[in-house]
C-alpha positions as a Markdown table, in Angstrom:
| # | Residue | x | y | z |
|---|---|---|---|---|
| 1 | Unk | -60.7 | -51.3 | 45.7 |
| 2 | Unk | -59.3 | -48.5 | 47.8 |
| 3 | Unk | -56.0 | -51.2 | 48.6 |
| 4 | Unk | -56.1 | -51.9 | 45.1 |
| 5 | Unk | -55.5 | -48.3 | 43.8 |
| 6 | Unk | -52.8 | -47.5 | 46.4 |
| 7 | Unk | -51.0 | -50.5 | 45.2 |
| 8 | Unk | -51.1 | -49.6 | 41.4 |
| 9 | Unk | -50.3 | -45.9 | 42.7 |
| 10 | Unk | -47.3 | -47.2 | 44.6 |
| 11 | Unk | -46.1 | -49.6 | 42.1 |
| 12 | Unk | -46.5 | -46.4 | 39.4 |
| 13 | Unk | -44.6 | -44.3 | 41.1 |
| 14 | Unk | -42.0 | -46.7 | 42.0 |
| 15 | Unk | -41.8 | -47.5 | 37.9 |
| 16 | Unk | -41.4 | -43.6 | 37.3 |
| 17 | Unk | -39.1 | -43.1 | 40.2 |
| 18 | Unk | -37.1 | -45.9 | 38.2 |
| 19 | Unk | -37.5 | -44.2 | 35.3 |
| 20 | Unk | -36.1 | -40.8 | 36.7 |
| 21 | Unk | -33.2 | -42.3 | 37.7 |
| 22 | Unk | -32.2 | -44.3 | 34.2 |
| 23 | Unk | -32.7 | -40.8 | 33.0 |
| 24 | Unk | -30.7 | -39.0 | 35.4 |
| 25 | Unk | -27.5 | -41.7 | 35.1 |
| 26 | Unk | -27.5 | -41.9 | 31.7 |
| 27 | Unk | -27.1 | -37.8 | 31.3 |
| 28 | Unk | -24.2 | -38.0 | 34.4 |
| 29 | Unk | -22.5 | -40.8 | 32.2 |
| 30 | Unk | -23.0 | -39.0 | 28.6 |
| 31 | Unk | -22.0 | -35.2 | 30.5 |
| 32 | Unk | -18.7 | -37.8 | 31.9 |
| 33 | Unk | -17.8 | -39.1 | 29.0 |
| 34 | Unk | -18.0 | -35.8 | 26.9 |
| 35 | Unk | -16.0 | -33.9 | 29.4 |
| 36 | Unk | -13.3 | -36.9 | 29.1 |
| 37 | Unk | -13.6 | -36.2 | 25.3 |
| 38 | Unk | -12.6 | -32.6 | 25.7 |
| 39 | Unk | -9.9 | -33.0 | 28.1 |
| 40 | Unk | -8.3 | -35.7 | 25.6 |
| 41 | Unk | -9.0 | -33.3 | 23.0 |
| 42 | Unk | -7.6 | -30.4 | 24.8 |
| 43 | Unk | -4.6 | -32.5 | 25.8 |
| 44 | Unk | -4.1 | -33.7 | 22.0 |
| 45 | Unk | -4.2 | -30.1 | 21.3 |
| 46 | Unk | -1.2 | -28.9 | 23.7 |
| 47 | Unk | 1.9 | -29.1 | 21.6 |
| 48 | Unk | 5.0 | -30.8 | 22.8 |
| 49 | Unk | 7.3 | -28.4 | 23.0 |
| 50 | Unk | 10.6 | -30.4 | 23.8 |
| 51 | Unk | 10.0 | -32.2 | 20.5 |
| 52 | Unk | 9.4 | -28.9 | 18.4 |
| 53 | Unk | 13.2 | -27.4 | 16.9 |
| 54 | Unk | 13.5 | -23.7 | 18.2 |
| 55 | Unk | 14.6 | -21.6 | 15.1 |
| 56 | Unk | 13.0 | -19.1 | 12.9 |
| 57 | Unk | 12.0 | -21.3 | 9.7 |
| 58 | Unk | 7.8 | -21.7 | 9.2 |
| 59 | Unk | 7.2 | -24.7 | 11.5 |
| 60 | Unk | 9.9 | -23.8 | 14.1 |
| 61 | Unk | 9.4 | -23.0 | 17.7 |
| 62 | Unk | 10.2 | -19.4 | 18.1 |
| 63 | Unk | 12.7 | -18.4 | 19.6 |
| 64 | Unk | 12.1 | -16.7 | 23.2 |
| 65 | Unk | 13.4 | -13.4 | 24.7 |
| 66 | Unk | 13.0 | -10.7 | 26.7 |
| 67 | Unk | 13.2 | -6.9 | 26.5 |
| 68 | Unk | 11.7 | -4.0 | 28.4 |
| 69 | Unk | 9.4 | -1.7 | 27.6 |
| 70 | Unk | 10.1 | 2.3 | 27.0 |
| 71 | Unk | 8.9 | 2.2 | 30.8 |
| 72 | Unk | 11.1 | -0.3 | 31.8 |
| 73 | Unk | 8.9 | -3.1 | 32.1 |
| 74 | Unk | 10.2 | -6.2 | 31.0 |
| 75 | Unk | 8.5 | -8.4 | 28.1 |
| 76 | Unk | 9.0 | -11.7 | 26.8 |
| 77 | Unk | 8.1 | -13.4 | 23.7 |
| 78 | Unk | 6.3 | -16.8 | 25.5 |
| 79 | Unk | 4.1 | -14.1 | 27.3 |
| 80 | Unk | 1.8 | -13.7 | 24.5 |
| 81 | Unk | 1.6 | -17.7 | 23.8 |
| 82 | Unk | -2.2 | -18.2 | 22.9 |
| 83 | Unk | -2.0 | -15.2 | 21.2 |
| 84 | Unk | -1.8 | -14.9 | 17.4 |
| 85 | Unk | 1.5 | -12.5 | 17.3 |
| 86 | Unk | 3.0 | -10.4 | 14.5 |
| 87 | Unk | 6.8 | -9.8 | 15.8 |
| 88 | Unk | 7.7 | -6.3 | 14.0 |
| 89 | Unk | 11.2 | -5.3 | 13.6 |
| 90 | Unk | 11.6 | -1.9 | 13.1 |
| 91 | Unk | 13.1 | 1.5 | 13.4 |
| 92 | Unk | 12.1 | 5.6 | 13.4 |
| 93 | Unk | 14.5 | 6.3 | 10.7 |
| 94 | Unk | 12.9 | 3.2 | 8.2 |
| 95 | Unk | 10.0 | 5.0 | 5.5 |
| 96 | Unk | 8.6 | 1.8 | 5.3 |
| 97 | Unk | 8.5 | 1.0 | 8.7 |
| 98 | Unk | 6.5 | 4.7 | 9.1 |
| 99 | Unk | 4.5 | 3.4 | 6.5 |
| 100 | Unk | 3.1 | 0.1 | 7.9 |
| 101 | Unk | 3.0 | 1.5 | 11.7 |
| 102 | Unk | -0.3 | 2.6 | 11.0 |
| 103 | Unk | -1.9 | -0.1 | 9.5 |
| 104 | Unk | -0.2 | -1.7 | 12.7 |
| 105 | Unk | -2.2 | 0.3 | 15.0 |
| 106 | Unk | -5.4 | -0.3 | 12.8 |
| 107 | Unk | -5.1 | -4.2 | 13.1 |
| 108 | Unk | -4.0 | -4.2 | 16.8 |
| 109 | Unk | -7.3 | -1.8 | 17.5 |
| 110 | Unk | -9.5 | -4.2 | 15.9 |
| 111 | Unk | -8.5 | -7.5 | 16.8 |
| 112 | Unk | -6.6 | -7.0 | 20.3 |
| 113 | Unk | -9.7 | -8.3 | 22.2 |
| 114 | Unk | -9.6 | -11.4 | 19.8 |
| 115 | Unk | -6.3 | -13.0 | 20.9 |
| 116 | Unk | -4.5 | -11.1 | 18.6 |
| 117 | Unk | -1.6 | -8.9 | 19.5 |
| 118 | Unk | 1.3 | -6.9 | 17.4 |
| 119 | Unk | 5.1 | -7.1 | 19.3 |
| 120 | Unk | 7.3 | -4.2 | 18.0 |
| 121 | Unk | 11.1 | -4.5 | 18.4 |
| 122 | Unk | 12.5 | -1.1 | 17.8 |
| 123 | Unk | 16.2 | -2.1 | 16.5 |
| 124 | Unk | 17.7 | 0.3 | 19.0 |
| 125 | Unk | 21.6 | 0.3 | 18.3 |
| 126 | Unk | 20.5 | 1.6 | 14.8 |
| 127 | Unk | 19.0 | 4.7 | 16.3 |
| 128 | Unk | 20.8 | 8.0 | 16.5 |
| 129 | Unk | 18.7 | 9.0 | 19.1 |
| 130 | Unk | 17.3 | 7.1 | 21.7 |
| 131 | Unk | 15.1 | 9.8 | 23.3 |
| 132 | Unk | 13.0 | 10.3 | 19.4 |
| 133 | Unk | 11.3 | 6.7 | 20.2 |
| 134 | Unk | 8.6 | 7.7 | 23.0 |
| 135 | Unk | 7.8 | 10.8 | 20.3 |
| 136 | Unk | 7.5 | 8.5 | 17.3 |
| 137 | Unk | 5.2 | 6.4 | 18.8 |
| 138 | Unk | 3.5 | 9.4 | 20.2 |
| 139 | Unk | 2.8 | 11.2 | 16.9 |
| 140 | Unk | 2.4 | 7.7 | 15.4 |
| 141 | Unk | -0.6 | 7.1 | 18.0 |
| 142 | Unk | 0.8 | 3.6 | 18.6 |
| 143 | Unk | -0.3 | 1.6 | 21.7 |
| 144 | Unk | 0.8 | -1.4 | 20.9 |
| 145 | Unk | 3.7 | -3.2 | 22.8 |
| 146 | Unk | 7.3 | -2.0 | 21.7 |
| 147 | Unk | 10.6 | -3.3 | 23.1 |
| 148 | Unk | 14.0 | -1.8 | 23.0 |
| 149 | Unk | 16.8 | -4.0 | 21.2 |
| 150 | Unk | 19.7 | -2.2 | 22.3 |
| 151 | Unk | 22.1 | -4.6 | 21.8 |
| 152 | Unk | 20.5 | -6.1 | 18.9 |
| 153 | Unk | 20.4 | -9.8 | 20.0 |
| 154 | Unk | 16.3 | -10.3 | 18.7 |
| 155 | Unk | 17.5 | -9.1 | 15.5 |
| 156 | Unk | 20.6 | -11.1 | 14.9 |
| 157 | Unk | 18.3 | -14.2 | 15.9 |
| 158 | Unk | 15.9 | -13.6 | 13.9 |
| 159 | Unk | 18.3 | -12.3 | 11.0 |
| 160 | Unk | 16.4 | -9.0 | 10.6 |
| 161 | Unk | 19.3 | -7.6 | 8.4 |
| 162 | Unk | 16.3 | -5.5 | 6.4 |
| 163 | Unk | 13.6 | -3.1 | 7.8 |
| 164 | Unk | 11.2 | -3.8 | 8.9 |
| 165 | Unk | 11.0 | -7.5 | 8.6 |
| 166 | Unk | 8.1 | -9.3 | 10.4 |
| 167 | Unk | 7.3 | -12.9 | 12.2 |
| 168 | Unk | 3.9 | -14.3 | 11.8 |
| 169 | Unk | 3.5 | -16.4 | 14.9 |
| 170 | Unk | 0.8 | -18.6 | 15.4 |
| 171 | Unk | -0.7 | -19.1 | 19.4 |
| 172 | Unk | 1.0 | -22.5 | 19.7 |
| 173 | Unk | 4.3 | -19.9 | 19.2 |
| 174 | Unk | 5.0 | -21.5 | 16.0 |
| 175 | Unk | 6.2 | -19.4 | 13.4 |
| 176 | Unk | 4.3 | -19.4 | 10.1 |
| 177 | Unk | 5.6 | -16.9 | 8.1 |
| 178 | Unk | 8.7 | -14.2 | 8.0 |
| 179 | Unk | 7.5 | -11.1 | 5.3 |
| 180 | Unk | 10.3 | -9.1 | 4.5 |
| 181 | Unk | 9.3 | -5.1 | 3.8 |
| 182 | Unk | 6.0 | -3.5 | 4.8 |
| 183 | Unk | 2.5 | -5.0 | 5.0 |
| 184 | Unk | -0.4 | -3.1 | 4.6 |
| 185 | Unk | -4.1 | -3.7 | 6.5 |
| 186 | Unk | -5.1 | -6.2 | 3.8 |
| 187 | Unk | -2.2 | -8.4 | 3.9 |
| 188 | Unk | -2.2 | -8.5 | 7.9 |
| 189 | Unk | -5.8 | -9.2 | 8.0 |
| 190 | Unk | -5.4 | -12.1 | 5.4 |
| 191 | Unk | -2.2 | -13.2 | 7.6 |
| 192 | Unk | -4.6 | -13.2 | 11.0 |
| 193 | Unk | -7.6 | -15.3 | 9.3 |
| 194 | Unk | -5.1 | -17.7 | 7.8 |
| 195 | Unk | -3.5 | -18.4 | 11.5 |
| 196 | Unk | -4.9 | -21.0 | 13.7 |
């Protein structure tokens, strides 16, 4: 009887120990094969840039550059890519750019943890004073990124012959949407929730 019992016991626990490990492989297969899901997914995802046209029409790659800061830091477009971006152009002697600057700074202080970010190019060869810029800004309470345009090459590529014109670029660096004139809170928020 005793034999008898061991032997069912043995052959039990070799049935659950078989058991256990159908279990266990098919979870490893099922976590393998969704992780090769994602990574195709993710892959899919990435755009092809080299078959994208660079330009500034909705559906265009944007086009790339760098400026420096007030500080002298430089700053280039494709560093905020996976970023939802609104490219401002702008100037301190524009009223409507002093006009949308703070609904600006409202939008950047809410959604800047949220992949979100607002890239002010100060059209600097329209300025009369370079040195009024850092106290704009300052009485403005503006801490989002600005760049200087000195020689006005952002502008002339993306035609901003009217201040303050704005990009709406997505966080593949696609544009989406130029807006001519100010935007107010409402308007940027609507642009941010329509953006991918």
């Amino acid at each position: 009887m005793k034999t008898s019992m061991k032997k069912n016991i043995f052959i039990i626990s070799i049935l659950l120990s078989l058991v256990s490990w159908g279990i266990y492989d098919t979870i490893k297969k099922n976590d393998a094969k969704q992780e090769s899901l994602a990574n195709t997914e993710q892959a899919n995802n990435k755009l092809d840039e080299s078959s994208l046209e660079v330009g500034i029409n909705q559906g265009n790659l944007a086009p790339d550059f760098e400026l420096k800061t007030l500080e002298g830091n430089s700053v280039k477009l494709s560093d905020f890519r996976g970023k939802k971006v609104i490219l401002n152009m702008w100037a301190t002697w524009c009223p409507p750019c002093k006009v949308e600057m703070p609904d600006m700074q409202n939008i950047y202080d809410k959604y800047k943890d949220e992949n979100v970010t607002i890239l002010a190019v100060n059209m600097t060869q329209s300025e009369k004073n370079v040195d009024s810029i850092p106290m704009f800004l300052d009485e403005m309470g503006i801490t989002f990124p600005v760049v200087l345009d000195p020689k006005s090459e952002v502008a002339l590529i993306y035609q901003s012959y009217m201040l303050p014109t704005s990009y709406v670029i997505d966080s593949n660096g696609i544009v989406q949407q130029k807006i001519t004139g100010p935007m107010n809170e409402d308007m940027m928020e609507k642009i941010i929730a329509d953006l991918n």
